[in-house]
N, CA and C atoms as a LAMMPS dump frame, in Angstrom:
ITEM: TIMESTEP
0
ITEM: NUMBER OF ATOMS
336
ITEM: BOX BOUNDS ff ff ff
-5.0000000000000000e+02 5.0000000000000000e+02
-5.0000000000000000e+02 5.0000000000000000e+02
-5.0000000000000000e+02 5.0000000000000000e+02
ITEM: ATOMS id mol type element x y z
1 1 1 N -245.614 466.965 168.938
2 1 2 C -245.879 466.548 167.576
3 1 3 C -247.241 467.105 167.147
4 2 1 N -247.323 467.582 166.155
5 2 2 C -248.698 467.95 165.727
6 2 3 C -249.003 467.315 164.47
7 3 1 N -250.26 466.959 165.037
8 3 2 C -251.02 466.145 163.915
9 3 3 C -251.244 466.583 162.456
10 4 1 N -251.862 465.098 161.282
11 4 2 C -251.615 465.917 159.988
12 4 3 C -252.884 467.146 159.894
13 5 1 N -254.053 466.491 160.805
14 5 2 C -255.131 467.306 160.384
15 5 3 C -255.229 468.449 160.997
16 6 1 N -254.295 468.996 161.981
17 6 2 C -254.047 470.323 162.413
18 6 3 C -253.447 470.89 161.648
19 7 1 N -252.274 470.532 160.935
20 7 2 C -251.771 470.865 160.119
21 7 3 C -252.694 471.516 158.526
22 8 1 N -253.19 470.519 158.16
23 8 2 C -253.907 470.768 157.67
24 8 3 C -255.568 471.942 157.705
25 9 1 N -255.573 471.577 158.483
26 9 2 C -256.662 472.948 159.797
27 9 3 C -256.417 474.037 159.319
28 10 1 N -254.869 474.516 159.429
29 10 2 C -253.818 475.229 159.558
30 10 3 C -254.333 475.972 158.332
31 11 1 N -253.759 474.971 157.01
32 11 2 C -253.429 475.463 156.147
33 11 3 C -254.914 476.344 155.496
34 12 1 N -256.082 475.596 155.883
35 12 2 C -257.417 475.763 155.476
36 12 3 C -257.654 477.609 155.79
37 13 1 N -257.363 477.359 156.469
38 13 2 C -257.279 478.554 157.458
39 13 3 C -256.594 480.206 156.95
40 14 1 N -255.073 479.607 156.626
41 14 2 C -254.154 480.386 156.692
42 14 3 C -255.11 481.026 154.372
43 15 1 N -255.087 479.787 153.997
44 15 2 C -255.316 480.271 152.483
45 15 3 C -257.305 481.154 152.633
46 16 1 N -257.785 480.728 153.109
47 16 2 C -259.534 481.876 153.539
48 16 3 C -258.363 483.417 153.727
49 17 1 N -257.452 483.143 154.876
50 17 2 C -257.362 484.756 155.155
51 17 3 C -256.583 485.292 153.836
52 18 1 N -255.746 484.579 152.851
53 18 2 C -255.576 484.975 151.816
54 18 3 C -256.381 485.319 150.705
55 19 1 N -257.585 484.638 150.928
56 19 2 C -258.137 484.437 149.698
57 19 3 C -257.524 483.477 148.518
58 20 1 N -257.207 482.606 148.804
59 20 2 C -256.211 480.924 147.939
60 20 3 C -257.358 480.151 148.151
61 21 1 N -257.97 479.474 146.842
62 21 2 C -259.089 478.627 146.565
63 21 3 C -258.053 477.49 147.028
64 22 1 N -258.376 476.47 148.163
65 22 2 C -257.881 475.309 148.923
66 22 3 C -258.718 474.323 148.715
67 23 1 N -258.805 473.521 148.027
68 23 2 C -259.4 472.304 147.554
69 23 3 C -259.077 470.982 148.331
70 24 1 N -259.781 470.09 148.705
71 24 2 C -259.765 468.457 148.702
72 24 3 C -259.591 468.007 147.632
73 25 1 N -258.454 467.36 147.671
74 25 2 C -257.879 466.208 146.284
75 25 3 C -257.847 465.155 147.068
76 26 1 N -259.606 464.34 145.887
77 26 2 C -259.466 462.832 145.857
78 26 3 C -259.786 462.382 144.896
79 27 1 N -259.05 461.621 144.585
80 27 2 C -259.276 460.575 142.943
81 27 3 C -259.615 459.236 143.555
82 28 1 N -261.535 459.142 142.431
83 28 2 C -261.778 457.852 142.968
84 28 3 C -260.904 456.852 142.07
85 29 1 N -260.401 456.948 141.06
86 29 2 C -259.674 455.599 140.502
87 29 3 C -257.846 456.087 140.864
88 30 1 N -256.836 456.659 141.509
89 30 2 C -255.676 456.679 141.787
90 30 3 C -255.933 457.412 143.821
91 31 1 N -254.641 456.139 144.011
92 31 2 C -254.752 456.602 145.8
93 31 3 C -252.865 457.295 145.589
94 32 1 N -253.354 457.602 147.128
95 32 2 C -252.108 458.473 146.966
96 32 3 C -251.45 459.715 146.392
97 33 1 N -252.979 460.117 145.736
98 33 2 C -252.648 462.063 145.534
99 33 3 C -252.484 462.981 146.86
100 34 1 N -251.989 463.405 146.385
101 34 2 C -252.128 464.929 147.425
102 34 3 C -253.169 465.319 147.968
103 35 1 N -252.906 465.779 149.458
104 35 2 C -254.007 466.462 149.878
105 35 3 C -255 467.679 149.245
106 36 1 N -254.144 468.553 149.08
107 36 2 C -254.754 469.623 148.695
108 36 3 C -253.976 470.069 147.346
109 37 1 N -255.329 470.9 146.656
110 37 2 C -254.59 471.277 145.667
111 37 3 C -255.341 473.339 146.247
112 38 1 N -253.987 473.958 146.198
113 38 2 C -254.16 475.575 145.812
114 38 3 C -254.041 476.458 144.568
115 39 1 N -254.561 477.095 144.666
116 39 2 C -254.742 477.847 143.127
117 39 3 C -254.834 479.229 143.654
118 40 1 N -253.854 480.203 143.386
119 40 2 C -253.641 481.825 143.847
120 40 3 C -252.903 482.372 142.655
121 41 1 N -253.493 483.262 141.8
122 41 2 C -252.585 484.413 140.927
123 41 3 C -251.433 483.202 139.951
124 42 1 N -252.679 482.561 139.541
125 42 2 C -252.583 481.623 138.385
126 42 3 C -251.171 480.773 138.368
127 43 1 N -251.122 480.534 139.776
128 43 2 C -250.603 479.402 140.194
129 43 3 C -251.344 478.127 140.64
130 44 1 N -250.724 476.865 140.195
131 44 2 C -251.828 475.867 141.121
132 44 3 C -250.881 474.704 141.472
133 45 1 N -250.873 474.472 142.898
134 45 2 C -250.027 473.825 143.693
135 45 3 C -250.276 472.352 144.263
136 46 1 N -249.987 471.227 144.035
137 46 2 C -250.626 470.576 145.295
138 46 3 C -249.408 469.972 146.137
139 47 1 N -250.03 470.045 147.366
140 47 2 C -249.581 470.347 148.458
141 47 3 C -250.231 469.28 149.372
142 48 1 N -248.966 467.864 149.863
143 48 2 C -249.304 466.925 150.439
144 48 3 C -248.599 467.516 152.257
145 49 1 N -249.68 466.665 153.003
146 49 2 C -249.537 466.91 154.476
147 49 3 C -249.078 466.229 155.289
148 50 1 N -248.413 466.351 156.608
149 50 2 C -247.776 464.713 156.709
150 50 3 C -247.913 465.457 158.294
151 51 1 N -248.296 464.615 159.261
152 51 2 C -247.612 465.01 160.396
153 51 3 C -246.578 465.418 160.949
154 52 1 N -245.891 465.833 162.297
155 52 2 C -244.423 466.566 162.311
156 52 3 C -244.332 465.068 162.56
157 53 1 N -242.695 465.047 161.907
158 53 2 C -242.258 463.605 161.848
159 53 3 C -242.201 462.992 160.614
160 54 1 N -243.222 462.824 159.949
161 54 2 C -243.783 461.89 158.984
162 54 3 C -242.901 462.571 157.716
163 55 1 N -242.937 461.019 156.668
164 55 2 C -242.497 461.446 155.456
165 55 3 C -243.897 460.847 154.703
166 56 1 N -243.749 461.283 153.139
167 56 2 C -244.451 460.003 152.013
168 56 3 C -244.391 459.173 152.11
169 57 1 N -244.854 458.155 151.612
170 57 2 C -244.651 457.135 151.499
171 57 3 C -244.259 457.035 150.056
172 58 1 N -243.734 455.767 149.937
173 58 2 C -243.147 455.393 148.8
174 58 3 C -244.267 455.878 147.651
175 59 1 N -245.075 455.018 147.573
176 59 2 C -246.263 455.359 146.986
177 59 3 C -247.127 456.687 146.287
178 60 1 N -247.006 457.311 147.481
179 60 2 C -247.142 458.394 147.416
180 60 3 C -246.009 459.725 146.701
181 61 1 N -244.957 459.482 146.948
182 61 2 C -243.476 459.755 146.407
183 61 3 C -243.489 460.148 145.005
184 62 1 N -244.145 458.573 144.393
185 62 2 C -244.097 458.129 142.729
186 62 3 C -245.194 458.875 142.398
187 63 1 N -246.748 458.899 143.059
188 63 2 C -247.266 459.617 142.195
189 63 3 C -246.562 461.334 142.38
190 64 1 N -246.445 462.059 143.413
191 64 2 C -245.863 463.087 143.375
192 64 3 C -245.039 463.387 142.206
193 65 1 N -243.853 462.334 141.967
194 65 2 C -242.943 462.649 140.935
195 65 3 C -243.907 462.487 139.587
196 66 1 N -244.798 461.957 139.395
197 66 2 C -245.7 461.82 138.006
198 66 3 C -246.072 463.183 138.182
199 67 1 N -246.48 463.834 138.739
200 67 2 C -246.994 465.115 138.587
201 67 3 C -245.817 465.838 138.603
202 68 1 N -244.774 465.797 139.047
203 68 2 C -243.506 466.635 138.703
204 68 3 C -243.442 466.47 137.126
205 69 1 N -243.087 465.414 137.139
206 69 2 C -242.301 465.02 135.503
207 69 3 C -243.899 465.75 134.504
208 70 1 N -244.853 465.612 134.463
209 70 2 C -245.94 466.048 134.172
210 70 3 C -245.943 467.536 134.032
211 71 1 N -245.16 468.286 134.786
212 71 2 C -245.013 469.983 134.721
213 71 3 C -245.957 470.594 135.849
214 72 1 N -246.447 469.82 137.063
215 72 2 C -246.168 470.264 138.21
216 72 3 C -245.841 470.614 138.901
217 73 1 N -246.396 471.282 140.063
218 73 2 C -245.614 471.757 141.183
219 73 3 C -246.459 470.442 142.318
220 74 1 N -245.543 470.504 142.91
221 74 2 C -245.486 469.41 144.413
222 74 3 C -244.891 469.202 145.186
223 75 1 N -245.66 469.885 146.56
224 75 2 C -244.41 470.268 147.794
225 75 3 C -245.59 469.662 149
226 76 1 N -244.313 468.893 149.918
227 76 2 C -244.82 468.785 150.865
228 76 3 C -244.661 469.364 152.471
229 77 1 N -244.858 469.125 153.625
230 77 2 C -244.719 469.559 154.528
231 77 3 C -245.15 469.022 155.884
232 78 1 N -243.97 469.121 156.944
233 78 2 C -244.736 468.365 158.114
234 78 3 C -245.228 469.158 158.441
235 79 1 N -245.364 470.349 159.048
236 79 2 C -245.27 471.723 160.027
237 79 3 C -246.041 473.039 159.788
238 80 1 N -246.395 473.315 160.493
239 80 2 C -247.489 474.965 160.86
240 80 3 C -246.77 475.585 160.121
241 81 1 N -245.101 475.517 160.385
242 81 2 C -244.478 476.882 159.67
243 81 3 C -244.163 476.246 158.134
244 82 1 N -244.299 475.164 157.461
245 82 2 C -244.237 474.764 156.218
246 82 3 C -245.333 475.414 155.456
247 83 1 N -246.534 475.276 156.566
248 83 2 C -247.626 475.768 155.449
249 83 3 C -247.355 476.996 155.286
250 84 1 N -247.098 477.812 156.572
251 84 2 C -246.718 480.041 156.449
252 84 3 C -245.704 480.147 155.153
253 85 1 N -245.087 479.249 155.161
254 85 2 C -243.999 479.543 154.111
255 85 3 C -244.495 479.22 152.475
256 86 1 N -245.242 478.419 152.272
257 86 2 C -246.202 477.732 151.12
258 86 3 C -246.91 479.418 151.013
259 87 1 N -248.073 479.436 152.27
260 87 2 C -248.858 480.348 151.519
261 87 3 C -248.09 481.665 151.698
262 88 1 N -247.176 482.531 152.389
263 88 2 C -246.358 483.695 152.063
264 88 3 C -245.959 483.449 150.738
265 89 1 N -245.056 482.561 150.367
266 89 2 C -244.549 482.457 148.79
267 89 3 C -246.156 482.59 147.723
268 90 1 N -246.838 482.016 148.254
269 90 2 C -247.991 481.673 146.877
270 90 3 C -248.445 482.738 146.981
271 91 1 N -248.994 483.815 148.231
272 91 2 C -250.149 484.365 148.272
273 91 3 C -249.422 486.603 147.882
274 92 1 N -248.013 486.21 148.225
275 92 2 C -246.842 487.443 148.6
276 92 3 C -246.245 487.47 147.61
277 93 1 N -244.962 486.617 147.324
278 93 2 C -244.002 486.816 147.091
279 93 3 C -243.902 486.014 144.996
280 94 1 N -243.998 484.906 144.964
281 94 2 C -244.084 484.874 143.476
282 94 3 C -244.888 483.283 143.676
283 95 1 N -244.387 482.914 142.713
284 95 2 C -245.225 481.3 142.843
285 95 3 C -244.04 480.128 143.223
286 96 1 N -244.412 479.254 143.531
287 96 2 C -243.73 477.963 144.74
288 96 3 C -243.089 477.358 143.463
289 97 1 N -242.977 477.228 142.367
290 97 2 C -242.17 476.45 141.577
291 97 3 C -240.254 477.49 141.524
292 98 1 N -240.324 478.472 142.22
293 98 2 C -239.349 479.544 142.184
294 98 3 C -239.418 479.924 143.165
295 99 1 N -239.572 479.317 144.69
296 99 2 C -239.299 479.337 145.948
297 99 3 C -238.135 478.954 146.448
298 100 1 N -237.268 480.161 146.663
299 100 2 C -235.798 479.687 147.349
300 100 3 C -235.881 478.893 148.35
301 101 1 N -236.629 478.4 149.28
302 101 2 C -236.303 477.964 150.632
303 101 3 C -237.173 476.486 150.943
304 102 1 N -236.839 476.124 149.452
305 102 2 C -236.999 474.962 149.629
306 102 3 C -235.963 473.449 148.991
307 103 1 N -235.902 472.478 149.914
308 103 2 C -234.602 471.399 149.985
309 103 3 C -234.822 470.965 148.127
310 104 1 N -233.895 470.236 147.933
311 104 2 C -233.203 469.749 146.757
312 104 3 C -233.664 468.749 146.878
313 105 1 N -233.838 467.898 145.644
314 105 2 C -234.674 466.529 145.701
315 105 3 C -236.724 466.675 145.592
316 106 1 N -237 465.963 145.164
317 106 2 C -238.376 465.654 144.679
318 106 3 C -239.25 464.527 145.256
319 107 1 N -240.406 465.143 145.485
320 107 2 C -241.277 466.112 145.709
321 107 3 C -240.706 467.093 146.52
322 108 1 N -240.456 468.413 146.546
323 108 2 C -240.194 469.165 147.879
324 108 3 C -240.776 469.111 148.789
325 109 1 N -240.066 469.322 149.886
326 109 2 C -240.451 469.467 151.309
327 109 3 C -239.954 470.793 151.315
328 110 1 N -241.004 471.477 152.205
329 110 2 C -240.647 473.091 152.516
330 110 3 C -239.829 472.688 153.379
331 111 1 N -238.725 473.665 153.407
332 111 2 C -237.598 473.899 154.628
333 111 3 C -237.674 475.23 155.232
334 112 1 N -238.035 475.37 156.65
335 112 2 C -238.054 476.558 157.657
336 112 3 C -237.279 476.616 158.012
């Protein structure tokens, strides 16, 4: 199982060698935003982290979908290879709101 903050490690990591401005998202008056928010070739993503295993929480779920319904993008991910696939699509291929390879239903979860 790998943890969220490796995961997260990960992602810190993977967006420097892109060059993807990777931000800390925290709101002092709403809990339950997203970890990170990315911004690459005037896309801007946020992108919640979960350990392998882990889902949202409920909580977390609803605000996600407020930022959907809002005209967001919001994808989440347990996994090393969730994030390769996040930043290949964001940083390669086009922007994550028009990412084939990801599941049906809201907030997305990347699917590898």
């Amino acid at each position: 199982m790998t943890l969220e903050r490796n995961i997260e490690a990960h992602l810190v990591k993977r967006c420097k060698e892109w060059d993807i401005l990777c931000e800390k998202f925290t709101s002092p008056q709403r809990r339950n935003v997203p970890d990170r928010i990315l911004t690459c070739r005037r896309s801007i993503i946020f992108v919640e982290l979960k350990a392998t295993g882990k889902k949202p929480s409920e909580a977390q779920m609803r605000d996600h979908m407020r930022r959907i319904d809002a005209g967001a993008c919001v994808v989440w991910t347990d996994s090393i290879e969730g994030v390769n696939v996040i930043i290949e699509h964001l940083a390669v291929h086009m922007p994550i709101p028009y990412l084939p390879v990801i599941d049906g239903g809201a907030p997305f979860k990347v699917r590898v």
